[in-house]
N, CA, C and O of each residue as an XYZ file, in Angstrom:
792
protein
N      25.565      4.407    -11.887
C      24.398      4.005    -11.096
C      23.224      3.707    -12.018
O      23.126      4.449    -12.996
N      22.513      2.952    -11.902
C      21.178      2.580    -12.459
C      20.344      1.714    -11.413
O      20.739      1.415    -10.286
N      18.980      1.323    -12.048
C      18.132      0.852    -11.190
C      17.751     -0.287    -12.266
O      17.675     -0.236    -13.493
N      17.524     -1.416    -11.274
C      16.928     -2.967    -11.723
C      15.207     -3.117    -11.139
O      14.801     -3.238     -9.983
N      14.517     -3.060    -12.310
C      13.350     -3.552    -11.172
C      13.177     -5.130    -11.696
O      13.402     -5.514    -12.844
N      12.752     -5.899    -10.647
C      12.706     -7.042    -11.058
C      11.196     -7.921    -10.103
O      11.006     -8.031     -8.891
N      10.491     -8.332    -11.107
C       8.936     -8.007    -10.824
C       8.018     -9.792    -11.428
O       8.492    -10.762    -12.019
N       7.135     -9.614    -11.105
C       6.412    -10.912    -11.242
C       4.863    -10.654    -11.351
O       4.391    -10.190    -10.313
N       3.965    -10.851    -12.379
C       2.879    -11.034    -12.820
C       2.033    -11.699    -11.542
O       2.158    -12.923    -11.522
N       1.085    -11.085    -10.326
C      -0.013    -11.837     -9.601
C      -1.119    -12.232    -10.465
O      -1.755    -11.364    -11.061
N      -1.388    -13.404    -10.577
C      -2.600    -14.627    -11.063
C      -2.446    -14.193    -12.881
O      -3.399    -14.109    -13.655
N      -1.339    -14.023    -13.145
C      -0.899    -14.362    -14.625
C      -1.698    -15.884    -14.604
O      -2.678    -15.597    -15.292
N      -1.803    -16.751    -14.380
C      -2.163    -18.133    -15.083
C      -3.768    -18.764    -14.978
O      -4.301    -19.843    -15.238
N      -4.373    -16.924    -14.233
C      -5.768    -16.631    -14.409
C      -6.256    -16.230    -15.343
O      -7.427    -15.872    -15.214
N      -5.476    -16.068    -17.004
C      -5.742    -15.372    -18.179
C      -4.459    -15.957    -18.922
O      -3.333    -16.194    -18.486
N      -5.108    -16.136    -20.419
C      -4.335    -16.592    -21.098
C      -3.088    -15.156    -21.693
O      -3.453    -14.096    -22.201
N      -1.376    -15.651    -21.373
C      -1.015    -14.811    -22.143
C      -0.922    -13.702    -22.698
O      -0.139    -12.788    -22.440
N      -1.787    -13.766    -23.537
C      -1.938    -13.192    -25.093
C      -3.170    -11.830    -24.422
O      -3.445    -10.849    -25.113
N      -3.563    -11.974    -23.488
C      -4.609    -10.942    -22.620
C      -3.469    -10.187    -21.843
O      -3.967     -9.127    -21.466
N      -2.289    -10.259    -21.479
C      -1.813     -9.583    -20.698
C       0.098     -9.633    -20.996
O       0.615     -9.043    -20.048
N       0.858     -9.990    -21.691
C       1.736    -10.335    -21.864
C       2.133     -8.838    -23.328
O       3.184     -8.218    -23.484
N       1.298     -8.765    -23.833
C       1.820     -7.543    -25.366
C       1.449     -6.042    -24.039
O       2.010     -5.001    -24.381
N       0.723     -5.944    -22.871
C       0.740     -4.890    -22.450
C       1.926     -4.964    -21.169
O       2.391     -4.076    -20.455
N       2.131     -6.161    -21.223
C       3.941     -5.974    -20.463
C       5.093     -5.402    -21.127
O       5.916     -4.573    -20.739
N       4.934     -6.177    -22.464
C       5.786     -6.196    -23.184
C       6.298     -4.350    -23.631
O       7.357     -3.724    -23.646
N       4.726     -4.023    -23.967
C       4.656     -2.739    -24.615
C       5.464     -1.836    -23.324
O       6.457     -1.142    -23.540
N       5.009     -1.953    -22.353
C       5.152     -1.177    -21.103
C       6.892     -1.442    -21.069
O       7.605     -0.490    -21.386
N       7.361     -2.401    -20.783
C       8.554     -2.391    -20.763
C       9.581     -1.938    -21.629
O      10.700     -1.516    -21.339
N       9.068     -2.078    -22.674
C       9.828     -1.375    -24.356
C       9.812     -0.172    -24.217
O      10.829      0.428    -24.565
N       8.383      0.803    -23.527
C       8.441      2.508    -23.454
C       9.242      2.547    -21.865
O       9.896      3.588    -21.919
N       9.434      2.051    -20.806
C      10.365      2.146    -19.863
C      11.614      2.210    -19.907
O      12.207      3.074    -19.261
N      12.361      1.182    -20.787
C      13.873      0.766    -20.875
C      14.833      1.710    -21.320
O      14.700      2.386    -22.341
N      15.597      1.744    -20.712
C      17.169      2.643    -20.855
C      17.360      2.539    -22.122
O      17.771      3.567    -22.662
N      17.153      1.379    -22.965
C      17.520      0.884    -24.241
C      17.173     -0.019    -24.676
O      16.502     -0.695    -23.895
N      17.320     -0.471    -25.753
C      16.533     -2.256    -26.756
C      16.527     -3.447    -25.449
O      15.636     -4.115    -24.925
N      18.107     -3.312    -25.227
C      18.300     -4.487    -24.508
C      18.016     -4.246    -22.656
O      18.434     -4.845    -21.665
N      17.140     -3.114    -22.853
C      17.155     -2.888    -21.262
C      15.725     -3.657    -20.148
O      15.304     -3.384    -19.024
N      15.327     -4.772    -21.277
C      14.144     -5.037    -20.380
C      14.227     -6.443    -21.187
O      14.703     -6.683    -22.297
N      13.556     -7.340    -20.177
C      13.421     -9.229    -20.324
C      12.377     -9.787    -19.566
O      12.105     -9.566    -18.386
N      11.860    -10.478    -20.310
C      10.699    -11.343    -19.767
C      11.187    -12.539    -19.450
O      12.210    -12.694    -20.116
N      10.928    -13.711    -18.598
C      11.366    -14.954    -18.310
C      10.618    -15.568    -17.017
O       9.919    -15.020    -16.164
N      11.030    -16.934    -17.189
C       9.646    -17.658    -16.827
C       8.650    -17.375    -16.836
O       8.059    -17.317    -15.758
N       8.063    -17.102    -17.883
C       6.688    -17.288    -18.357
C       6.300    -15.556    -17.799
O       6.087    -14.666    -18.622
N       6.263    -15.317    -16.284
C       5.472    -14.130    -16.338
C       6.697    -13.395    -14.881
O       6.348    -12.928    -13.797
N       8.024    -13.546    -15.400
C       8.317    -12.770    -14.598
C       9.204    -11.541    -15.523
O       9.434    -11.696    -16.722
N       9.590    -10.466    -14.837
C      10.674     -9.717    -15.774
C      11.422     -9.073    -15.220
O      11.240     -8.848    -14.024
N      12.755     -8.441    -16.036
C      13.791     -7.472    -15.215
C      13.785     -6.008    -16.247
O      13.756     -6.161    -17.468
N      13.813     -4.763    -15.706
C      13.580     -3.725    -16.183
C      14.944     -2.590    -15.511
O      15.342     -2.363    -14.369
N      15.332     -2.101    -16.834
C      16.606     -1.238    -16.050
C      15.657      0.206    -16.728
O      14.804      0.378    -17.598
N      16.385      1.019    -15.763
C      16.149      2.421    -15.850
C      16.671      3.235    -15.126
O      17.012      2.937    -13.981
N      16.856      4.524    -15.678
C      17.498      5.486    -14.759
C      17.312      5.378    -13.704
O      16.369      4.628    -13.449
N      18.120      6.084    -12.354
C      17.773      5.905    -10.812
C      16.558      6.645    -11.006
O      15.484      6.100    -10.751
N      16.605      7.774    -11.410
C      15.454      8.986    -11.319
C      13.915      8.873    -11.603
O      13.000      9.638    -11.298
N      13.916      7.258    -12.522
C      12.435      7.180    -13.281
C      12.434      6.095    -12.216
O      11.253      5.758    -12.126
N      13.121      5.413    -11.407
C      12.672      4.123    -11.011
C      11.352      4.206    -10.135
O      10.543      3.309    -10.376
N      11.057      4.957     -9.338
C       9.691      4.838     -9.204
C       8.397      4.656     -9.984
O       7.485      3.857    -10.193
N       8.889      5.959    -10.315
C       7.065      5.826    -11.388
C       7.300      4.601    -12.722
O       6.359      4.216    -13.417
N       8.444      4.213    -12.856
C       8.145      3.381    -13.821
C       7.395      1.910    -12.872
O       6.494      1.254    -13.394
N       7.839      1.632    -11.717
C       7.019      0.729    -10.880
C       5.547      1.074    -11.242
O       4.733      0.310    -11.760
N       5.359      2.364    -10.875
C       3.679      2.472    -11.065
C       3.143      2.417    -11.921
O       1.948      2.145    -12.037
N       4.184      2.754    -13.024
C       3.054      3.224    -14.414
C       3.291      1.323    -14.895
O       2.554      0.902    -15.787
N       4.336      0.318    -14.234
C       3.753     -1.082    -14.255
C       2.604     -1.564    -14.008
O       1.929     -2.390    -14.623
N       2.303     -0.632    -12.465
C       1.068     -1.652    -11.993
C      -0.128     -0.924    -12.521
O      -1.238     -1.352    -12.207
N      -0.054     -0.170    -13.069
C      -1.222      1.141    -13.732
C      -1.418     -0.001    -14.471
O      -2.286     -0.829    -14.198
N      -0.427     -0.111    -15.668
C      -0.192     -0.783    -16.988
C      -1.397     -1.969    -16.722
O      -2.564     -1.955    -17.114
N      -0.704     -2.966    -15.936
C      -1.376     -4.416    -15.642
C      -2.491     -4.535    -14.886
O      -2.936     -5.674    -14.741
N      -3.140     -3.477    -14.283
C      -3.949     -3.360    -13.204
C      -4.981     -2.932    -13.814
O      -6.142     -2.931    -13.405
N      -4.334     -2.348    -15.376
C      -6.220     -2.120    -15.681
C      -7.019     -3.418    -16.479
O      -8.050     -3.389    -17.150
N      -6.133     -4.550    -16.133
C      -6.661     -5.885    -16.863
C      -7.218     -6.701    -15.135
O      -6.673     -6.892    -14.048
N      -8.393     -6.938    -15.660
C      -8.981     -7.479    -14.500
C      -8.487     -8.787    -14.206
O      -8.361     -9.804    -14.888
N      -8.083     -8.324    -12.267
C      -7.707     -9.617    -12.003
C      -5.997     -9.732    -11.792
O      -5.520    -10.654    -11.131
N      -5.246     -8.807    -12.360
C      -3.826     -8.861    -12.341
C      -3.483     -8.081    -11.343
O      -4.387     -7.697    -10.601
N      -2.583     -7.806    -11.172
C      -1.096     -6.718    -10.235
C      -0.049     -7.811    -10.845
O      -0.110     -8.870    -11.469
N       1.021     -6.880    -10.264
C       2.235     -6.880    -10.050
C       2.990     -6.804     -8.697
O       2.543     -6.308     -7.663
N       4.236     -7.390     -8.875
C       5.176     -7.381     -7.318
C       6.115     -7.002     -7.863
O       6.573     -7.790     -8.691
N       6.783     -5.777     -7.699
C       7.847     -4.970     -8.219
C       9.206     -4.743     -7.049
O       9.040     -4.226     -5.944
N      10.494     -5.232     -7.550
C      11.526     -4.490     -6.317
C      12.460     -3.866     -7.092
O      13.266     -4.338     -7.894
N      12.325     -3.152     -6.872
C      13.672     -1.533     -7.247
C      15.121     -2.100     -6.752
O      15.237     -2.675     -5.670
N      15.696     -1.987     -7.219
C      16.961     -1.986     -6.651
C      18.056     -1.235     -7.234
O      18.458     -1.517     -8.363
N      18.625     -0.197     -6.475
C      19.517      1.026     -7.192
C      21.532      0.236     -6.702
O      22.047     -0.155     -5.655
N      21.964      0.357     -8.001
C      23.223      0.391     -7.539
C      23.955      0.234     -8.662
O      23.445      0.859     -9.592
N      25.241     -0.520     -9.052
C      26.092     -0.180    -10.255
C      26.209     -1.365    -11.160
O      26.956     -2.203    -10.657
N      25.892     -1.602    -11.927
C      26.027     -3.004    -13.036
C      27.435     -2.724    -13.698
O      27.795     -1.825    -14.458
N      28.251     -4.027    -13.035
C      29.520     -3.883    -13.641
C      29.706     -4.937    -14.434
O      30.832     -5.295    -14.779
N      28.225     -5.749    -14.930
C      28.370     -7.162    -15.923
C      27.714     -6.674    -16.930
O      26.608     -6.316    -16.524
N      27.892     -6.401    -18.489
C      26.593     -6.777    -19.235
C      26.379     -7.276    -20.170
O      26.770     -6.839    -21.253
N      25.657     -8.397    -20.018
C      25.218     -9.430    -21.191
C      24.359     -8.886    -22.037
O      23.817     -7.844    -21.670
N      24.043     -9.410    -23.283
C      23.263     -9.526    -24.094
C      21.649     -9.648    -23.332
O      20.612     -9.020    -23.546
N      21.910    -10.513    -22.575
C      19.835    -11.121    -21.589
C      20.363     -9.841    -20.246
O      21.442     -9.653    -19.684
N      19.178     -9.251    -20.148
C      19.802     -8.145    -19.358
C      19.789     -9.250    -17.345
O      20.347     -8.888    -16.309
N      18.924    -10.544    -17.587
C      19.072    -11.276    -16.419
C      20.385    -11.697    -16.128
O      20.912    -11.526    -15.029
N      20.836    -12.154    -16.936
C      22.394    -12.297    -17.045
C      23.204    -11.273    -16.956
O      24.372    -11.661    -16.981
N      23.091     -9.999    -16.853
C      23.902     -8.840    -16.451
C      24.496     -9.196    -14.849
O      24.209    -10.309    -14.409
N      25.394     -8.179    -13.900
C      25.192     -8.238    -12.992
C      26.166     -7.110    -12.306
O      26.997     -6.430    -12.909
N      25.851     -7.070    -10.818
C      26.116     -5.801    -10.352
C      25.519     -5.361     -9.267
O      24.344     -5.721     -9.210
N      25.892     -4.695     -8.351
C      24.979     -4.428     -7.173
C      23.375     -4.013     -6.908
O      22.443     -4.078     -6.106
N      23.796     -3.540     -8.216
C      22.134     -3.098     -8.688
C      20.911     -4.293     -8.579
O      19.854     -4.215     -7.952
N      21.524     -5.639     -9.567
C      20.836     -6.313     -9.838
C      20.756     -7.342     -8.594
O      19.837     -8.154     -8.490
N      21.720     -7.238     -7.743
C      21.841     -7.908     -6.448
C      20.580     -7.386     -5.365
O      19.823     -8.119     -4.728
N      20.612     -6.085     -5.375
C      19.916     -5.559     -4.400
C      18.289     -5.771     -4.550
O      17.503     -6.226     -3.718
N      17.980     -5.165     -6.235
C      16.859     -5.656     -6.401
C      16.410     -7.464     -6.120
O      15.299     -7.615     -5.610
N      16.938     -8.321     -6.323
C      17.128     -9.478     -6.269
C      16.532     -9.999     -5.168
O      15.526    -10.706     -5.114
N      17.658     -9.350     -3.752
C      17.075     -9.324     -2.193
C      15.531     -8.959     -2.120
O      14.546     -9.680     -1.963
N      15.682     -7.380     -2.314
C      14.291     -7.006     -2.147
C      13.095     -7.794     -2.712
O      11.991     -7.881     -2.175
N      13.477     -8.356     -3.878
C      12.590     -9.277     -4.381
C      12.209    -10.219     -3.281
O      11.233     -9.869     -2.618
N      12.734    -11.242     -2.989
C      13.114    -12.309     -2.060
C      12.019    -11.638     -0.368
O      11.165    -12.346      0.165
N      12.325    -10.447      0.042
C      11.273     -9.925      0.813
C       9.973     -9.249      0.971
O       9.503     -8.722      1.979
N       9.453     -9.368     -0.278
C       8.437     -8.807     -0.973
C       6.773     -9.666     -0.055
O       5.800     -9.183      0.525
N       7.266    -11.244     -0.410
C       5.787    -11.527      0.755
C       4.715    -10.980      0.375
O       4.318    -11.073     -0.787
N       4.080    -10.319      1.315
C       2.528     -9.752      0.867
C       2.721     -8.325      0.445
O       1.793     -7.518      0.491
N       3.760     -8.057      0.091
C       3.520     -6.763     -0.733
C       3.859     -6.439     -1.679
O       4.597     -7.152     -2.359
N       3.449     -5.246     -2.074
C       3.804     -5.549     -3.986
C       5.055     -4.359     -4.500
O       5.391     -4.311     -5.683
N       5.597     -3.546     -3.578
C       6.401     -2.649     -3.772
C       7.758     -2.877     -2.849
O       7.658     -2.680     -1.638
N       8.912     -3.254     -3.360
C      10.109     -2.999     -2.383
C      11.664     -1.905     -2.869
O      11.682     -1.440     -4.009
N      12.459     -1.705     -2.217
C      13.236     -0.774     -2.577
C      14.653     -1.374     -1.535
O      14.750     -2.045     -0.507
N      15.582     -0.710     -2.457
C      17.120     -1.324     -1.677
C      18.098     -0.679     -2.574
O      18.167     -0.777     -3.799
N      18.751     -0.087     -1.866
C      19.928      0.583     -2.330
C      21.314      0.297     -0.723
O      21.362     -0.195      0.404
N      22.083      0.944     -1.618
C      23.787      0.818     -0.316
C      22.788      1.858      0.218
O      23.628      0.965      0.110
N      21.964      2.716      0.648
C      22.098      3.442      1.837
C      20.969      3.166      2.672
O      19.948      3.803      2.411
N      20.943      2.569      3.367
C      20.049      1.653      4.498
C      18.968      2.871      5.063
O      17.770      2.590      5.038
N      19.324      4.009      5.492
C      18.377      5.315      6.025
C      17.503      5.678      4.394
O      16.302      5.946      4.409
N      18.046      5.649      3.498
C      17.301      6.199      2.366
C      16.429      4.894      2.235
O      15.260      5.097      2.567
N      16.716      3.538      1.815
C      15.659      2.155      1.821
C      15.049      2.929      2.563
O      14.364      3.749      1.953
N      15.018      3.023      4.185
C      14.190      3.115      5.222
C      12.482      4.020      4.673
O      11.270      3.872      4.516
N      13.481      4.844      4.595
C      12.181      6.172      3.993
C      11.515      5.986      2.302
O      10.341      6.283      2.082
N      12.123      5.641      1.570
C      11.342      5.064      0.671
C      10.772      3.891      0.448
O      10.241      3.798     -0.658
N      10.697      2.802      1.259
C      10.086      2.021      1.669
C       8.727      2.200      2.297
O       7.675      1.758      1.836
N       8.922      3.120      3.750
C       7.863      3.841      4.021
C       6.854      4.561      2.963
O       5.671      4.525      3.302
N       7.119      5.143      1.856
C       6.654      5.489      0.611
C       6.057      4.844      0.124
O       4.965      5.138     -0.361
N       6.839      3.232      0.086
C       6.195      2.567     -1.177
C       4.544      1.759     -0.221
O       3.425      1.621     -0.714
N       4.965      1.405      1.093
C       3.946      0.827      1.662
C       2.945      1.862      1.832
O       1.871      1.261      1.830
N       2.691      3.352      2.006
C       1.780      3.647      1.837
C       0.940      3.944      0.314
O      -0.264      3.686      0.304
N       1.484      4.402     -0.761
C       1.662      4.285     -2.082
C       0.580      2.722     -2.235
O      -0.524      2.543     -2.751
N       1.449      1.890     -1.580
C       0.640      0.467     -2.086
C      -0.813      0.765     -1.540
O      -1.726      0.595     -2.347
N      -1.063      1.094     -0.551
C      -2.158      1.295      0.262
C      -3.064      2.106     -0.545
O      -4.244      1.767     -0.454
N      -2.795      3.143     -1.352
C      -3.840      4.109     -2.360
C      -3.404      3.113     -3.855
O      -4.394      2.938     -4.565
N      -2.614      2.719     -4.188
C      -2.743      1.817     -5.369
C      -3.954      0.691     -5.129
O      -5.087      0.691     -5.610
N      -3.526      0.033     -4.507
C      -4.378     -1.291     -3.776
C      -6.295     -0.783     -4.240
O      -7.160     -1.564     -4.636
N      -6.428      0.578     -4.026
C      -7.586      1.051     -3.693
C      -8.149      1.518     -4.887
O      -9.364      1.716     -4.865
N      -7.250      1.844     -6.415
C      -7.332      2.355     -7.263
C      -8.688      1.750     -8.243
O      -8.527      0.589     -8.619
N      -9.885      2.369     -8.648
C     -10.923      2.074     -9.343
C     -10.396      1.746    -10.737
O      -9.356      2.318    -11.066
N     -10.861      1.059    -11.445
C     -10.386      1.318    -13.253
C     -10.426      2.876    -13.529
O      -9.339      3.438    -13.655
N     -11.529      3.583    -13.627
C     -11.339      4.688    -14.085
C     -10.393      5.661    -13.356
O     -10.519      6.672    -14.048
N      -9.863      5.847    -12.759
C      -8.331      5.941    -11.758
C      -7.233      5.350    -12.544
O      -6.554      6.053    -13.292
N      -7.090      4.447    -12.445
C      -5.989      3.259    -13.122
C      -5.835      3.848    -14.243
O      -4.790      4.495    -14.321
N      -6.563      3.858    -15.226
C      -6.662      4.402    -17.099
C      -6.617      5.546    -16.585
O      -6.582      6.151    -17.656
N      -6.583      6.471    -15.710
C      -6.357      8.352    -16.228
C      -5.017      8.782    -15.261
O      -4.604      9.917    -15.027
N      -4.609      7.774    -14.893
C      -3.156      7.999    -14.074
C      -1.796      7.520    -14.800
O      -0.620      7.872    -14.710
N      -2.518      6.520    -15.589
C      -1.593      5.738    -16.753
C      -1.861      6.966    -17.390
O      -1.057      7.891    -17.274
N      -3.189      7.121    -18.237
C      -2.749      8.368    -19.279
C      -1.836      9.691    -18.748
O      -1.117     10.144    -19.639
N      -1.740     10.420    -17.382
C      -1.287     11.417    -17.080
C       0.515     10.980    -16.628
O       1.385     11.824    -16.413
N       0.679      9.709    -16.584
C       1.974      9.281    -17.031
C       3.014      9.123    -18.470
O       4.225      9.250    -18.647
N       1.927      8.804    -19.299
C       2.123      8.876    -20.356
C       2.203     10.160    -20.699
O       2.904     10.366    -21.690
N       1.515     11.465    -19.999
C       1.452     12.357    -20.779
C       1.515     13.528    -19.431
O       0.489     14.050    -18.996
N       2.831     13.808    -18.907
C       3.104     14.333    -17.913
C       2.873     15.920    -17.897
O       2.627     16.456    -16.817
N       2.932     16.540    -18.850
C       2.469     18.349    -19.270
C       1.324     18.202    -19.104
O       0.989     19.109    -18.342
N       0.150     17.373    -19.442
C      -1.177     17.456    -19.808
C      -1.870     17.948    -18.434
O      -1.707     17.367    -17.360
N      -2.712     19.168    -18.628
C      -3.868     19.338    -17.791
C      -4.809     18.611    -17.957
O      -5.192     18.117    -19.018
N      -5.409     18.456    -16.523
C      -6.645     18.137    -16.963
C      -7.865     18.481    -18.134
O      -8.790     17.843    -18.638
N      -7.364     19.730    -18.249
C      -8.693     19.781    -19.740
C      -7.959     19.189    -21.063
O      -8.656     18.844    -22.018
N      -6.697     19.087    -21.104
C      -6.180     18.330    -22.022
C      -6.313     17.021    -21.821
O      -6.724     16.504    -22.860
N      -6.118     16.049    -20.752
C      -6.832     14.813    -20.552
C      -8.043     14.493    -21.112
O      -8.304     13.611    -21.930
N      -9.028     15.611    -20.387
C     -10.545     15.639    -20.628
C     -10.424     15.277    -22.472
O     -10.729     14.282    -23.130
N      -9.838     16.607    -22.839
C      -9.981     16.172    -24.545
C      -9.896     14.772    -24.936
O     -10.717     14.088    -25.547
N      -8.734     14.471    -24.463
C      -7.447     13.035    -24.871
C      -8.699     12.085    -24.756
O      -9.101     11.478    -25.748
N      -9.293     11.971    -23.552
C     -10.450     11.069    -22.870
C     -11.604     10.961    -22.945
O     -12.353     10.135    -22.423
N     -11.873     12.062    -23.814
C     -13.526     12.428    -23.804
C     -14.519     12.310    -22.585
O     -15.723     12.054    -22.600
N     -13.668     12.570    -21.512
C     -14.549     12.378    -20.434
C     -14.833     14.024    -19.918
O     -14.034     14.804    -20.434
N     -15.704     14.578    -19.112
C     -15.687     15.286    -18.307
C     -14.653     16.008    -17.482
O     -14.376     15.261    -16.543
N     -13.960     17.121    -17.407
C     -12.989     17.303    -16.806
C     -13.196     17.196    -15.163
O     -12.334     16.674    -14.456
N     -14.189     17.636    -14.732
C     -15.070     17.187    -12.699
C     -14.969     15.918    -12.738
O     -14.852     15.351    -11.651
N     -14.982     15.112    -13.954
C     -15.171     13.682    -13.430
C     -13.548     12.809    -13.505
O     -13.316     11.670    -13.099
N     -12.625     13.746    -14.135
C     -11.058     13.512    -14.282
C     -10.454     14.037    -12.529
O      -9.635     13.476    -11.802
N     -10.884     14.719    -12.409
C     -10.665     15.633    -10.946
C     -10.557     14.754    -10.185
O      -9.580     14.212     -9.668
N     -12.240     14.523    -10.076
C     -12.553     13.391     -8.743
C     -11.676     11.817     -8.737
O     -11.108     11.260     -7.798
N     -11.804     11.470     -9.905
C     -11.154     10.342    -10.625
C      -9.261     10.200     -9.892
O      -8.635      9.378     -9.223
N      -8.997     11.506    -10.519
C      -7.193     11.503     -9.798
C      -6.802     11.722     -8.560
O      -5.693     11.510     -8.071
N      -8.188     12.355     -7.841
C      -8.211     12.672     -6.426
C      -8.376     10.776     -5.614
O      -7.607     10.013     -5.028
N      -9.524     10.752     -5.960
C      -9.404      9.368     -5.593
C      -8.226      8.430     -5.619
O      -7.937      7.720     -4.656
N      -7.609      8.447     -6.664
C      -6.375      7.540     -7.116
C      -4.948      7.787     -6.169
O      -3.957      7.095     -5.937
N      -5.510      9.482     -5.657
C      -4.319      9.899     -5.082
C      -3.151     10.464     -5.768
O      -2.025     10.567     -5.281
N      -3.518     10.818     -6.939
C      -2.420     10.858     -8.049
C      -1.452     12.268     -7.488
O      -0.236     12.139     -7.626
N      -1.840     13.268     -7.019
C      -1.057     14.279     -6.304
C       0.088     13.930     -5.296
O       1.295     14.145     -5.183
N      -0.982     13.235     -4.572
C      -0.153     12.374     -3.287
C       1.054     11.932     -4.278
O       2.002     12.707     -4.409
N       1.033     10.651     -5.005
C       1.918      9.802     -5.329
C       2.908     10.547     -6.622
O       3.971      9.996     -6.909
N       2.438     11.943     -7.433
C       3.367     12.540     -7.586
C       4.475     13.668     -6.776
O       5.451     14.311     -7.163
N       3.755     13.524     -5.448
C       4.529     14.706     -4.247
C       5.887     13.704     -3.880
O       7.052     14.098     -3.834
N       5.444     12.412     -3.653
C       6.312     11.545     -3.488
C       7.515     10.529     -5.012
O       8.165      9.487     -5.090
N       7.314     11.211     -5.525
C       7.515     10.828     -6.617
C       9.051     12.211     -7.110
O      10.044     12.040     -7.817
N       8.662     13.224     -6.488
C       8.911     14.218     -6.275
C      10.237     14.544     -5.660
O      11.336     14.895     -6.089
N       9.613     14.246     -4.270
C      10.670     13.947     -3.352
C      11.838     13.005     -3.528
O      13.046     13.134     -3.326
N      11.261     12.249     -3.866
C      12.388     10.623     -4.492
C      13.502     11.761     -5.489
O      14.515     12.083     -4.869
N      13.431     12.089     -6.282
C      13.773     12.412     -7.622
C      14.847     13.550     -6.658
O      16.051     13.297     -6.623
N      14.441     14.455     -6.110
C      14.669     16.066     -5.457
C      15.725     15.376     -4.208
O      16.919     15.673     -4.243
N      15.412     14.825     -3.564
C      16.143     14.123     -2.007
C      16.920     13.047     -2.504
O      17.549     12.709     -1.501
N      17.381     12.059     -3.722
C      18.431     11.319     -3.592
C      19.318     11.012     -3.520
O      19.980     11.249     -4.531
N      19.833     10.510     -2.741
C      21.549     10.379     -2.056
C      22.279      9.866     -3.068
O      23.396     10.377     -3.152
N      22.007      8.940     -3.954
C      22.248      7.894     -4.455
C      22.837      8.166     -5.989
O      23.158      7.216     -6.704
């Protein structure tokens, strides 16, 4: 089992490149199962494999990633299942995995989070997840965005260890992750990991 996310840059061709393309790049290189586990193509789209278990938060710590460049998001679809092809271009792989994400892609529309696996009741409920999730992402301030990315990057860290990392105020890290929802979206993050069928 593994997970495909397969995702697309919003108003990439509102900024050159070279402003937003080395913090995809970077992001995808610390995500990937392995060297060959992540690809960029057409210009600003990409495919990202990863354990079933990280496939969430690696969605987020995407749109963290790109979201703290003004003006961007991301449209991310998960798709969990078994890659029984694998090429060298991980697009060229293939497998239910990369099928499912594929779909979900394809129904994405106005939102920026989708999910699809063989078990139709589990989609159901993590779907529900991701649309509210989008709803406190959507809402996320920069200073939110940069201390949710850092507490991804750095999952042991307390807040007074942030505070250090950040030189900010630890009351003002508080309010900052409260706002962002960052509890919320690790309870659910949680659950995903603790409840999967899959």
């Amino acid at each position: 089992m593994t997970a495909i996310l397969t995702g697309d840059i919003i108003n990439s061709r509102s900024l050159e490149p070279q402003e937003w393309l080395p913090v995809l790049e970077k992001s995808l290189a610390l995500l990937a199962v392995d060297r060959s586990g992540w690809e960029v193509f057409r210009g600003d789209s990409f495919q990202l494999e990863v354990g079933v278990d990280q496939a969430l938060q690696a969605a987020l710590y995407l749109k963290a990633a790109l979201k703290q460049i003004k003006g961007l998001d991301v449209r991310i679809s998960i798709g969990v299942g078994e890659k029984n092809y694998t090429d060298a271009k991980l697009s060229q792989s293939n497998g239910s995995a990369f099928i499912h994400s594929g779909e979900a892609f394809d129904r994405l529309k106005h939102k920026t989070l989708s999910f699809q696996s063989d078990d139709s009741s589990w989609n159901e409920i993590i779907n529900l997840f991701l649309d509210l999730i989008s709803t406190i992402v959507n809402a996320w301030t920069p200073v939110s965005i940069y201390l949710i990315q850092k507490m991804f990057d750095n999952p042991d860290f307390t807040q007074l260890q942030l505070a250090k990392l950040t030189n900010m105020n630890q009351g003002n890290i508080s309010k900052a992750l409260k706002r962002g929802g960052y509890d919320e979206i690790q309870k659910v993050l949680q659950y995903y990991v603790k409840n999967n069928p899959l």
